[in-house]
N, C-alpha and C positions, 0 to 999 in steps of 0.2 A: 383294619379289623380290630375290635375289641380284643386287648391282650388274654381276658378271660376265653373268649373262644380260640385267640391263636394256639394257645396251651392247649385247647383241646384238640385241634387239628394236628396236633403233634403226637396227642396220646394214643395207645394202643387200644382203640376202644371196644372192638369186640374181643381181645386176649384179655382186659380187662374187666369186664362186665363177666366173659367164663371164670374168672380165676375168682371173681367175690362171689359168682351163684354157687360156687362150691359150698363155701362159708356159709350162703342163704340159706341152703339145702340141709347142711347138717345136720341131725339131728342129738347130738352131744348136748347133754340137758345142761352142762354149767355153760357154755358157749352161745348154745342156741338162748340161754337166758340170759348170759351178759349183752350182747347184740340188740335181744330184742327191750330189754331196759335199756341201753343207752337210746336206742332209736326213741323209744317212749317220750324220753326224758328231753331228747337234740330239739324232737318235734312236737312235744306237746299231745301227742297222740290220745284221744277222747275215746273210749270203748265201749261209751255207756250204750248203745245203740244195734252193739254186734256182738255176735258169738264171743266168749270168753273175757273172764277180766283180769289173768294176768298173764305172765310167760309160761305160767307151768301148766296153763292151757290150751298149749299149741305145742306140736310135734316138732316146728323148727321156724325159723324166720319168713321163710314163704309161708307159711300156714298163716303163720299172723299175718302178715302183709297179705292176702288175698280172703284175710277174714269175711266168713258170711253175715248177714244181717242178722237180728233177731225175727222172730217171728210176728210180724205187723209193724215192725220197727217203722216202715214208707207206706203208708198207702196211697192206692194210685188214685189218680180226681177222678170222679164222681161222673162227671161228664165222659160218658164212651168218645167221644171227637178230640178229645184232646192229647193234646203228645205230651209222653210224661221221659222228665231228665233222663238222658243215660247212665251218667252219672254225677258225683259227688265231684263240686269242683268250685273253679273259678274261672266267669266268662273272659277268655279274649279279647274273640269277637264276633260281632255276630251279625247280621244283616242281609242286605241282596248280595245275590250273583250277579256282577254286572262284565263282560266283557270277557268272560270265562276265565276268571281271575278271582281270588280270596284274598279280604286282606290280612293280610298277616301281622303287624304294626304300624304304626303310625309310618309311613314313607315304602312300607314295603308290599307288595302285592308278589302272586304267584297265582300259578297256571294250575288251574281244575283238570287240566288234562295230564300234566304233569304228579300233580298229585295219586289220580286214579288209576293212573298207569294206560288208562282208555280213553283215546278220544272221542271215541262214539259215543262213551256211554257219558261223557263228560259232557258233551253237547247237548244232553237231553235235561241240563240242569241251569243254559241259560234262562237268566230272569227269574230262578228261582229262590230260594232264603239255605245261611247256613248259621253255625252255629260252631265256637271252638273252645271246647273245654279242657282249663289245664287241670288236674290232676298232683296238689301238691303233695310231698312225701305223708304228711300228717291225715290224707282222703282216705274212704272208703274206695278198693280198688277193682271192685269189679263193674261189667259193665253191663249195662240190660236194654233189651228193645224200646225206641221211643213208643212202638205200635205193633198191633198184632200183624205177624208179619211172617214170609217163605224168606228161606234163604235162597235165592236163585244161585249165588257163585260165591267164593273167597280167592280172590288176587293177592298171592305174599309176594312181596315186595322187599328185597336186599337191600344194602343202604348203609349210612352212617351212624352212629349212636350220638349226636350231641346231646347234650342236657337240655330240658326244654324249661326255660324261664324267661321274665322279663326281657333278660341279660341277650339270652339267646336269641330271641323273638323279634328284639332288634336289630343285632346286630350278624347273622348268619343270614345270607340272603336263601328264600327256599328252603327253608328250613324243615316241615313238615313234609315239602317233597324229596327230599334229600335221607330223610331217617328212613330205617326200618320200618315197615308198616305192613298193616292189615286192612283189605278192605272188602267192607263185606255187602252184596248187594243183595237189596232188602224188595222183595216184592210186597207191596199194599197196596189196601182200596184206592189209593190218590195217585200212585204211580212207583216207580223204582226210586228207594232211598238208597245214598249210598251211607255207611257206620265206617269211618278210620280210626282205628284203632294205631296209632304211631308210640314207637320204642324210643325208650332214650338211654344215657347212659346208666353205668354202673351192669343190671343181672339183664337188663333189655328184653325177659321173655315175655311174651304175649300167649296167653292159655286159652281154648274153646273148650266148651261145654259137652260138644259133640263127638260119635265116633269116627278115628278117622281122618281128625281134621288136620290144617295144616301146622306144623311143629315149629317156634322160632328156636334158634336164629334160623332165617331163611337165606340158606345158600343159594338161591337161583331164584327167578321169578317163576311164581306157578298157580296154574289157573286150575280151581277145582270147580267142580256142580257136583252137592252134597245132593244126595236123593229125600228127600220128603223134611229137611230140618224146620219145622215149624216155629214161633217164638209165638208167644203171647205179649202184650204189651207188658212192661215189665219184669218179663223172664230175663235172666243172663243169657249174655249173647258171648263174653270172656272177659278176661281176668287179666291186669298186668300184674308181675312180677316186676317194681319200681320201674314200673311206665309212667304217661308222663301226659298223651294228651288225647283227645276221643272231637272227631268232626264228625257231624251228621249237616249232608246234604241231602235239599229235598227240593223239590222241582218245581216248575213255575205255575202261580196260582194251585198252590196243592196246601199250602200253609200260611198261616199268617203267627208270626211268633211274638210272644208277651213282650209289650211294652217296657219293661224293664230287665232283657236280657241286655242291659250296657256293659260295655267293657268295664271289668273290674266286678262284676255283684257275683254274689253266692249263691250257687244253685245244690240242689239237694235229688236225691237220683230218687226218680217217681213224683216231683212235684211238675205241674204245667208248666212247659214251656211253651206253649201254643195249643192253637186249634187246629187241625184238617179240615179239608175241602168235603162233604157230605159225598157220600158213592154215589157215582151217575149210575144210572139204568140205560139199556140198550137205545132208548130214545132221547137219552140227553139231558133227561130230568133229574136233578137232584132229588135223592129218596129222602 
């Protein structure tokens, strides 16, 4: 094991991640603003694009960390059939479902069933395409529908808090099935997507939009059906709190996704990452 993660399997990482969301939370104006300048500063943070342009903008480090866009800041393509980023990031990886397995890094694969927590609902996504976007400290942090879309269910999922990078990605087998996660199952025209929203270290919270919903940290696994939660393509679906990474899976022949989702390229939340499959009619025809 990579010594960087042995250290981590050592540290206390959900007492850890509660005792800095304290700190996050704050809202103590010299605090909340030394924090939110050094992070500025660690990471380079660009604001030109979002609500607010300095610390004394924001109520406290969460606020700025789950900053909202401006208004037109993303628009979404032009074309209604195309699936637009969830978010703000840097591709993984991305490609087929092959063997009911993701890859995760170069050498390392994991289980779509393990990931989802369901294996039924896991099997309905051999042969289909995913996509895994990290999330570095310096993103835009919330996260929005690739498509207009019902929320059928959210599965919270308990877990470990690794840090999700390079480092990790390698060297921690199952990684994304192994963390804290959200998953949220997306009813559309083409079929059920599923959206994982995965926690990492440091404050690990994941925030929804809706009433009601499920609250991390997740103490137990727990299966919700939200009543009538609609999304538009582009609407926020949730928000990490120094989260860390965002998979959308989507089912077989329902998408074909842009040629240049390679591992490594920068995507931007609301631009094309693919096309959808056109809605069948009752007879099988593509409308």
């Amino acid at each position: 094991m990579h010594p960087f993660t042995a250290l981590q399997s050592l540290l206390p990482q959900h007492a850890l991640s509660r005792l800095l969301g304290v700190f996050a939370a704050s809202r103590n104006r010299l605090l909340k603003r030394w924090i939110i300048n050094t992070f500025r500063a660690a990471y380079a943070v660009d604001l030109a694009d979002t609500e607010g342009e300095g610390a004394d903008d924001f109520e406290s480090f969460n606020h700025f960390f789950t900053r909202a866009l401006s208004p037109g800041a993303r628009p979404l393509p032009a074309d209604p059939l195309a699936l637009a980023s969830p978010a703000d990031g840097t591709v993984s990886q991305a490609g087929a479902i092959a063997g009911g397995q993701l890859l995760q890094a170069k050498g390392r694969r994991y289980a779509v069933a393990d990931l989802l927590g369901d294996e039924e609902f896991a099997a309905t996504f051999t042969g289909g395409a995913f996509l895994t976007v990290y999330l570095a400290p310096r993103d835009y942090h919330r996260v929005h529908a690739p498509c207009d879309a019902r929320l059928r269910s959210t599965l919270a999922i308990p877990g470990r808090l690794f840090s999700v990078n390079a480092v990790t990605e390698q060297h921690v087998p199952r990684l994304f099935a192994r963390n804290e996660r959200l998953v949220l199952r997306l009813q559309t025209a083409f079929g059920d997507v599923a959206l994982v929203l995965v926690g990492a270290m440091i404050v690990a919270s994941i925030r929804v939009p809706w009433a009601n919903g499920p609250i991390s940290p997740y103490r137990r696994r727990s299966l919700r059906t939200p009543d009538n939660v609609r999304f538009a393509r582009g609407q926020e679906v949730g928000a990490f709190l120094l989260g860390s990474t965002v998979i959308a899976l989507f089912p077989p022949n329902a998408v074909r996704l842009s040629a240049g989702l390679a591992k490594g390229a920068t995507v931007r939340m609301g631009e094309a990452i693919g096309v959808a499959a056109p809605p069948v009619d009752k007879q099988g025809a593509g409308r």
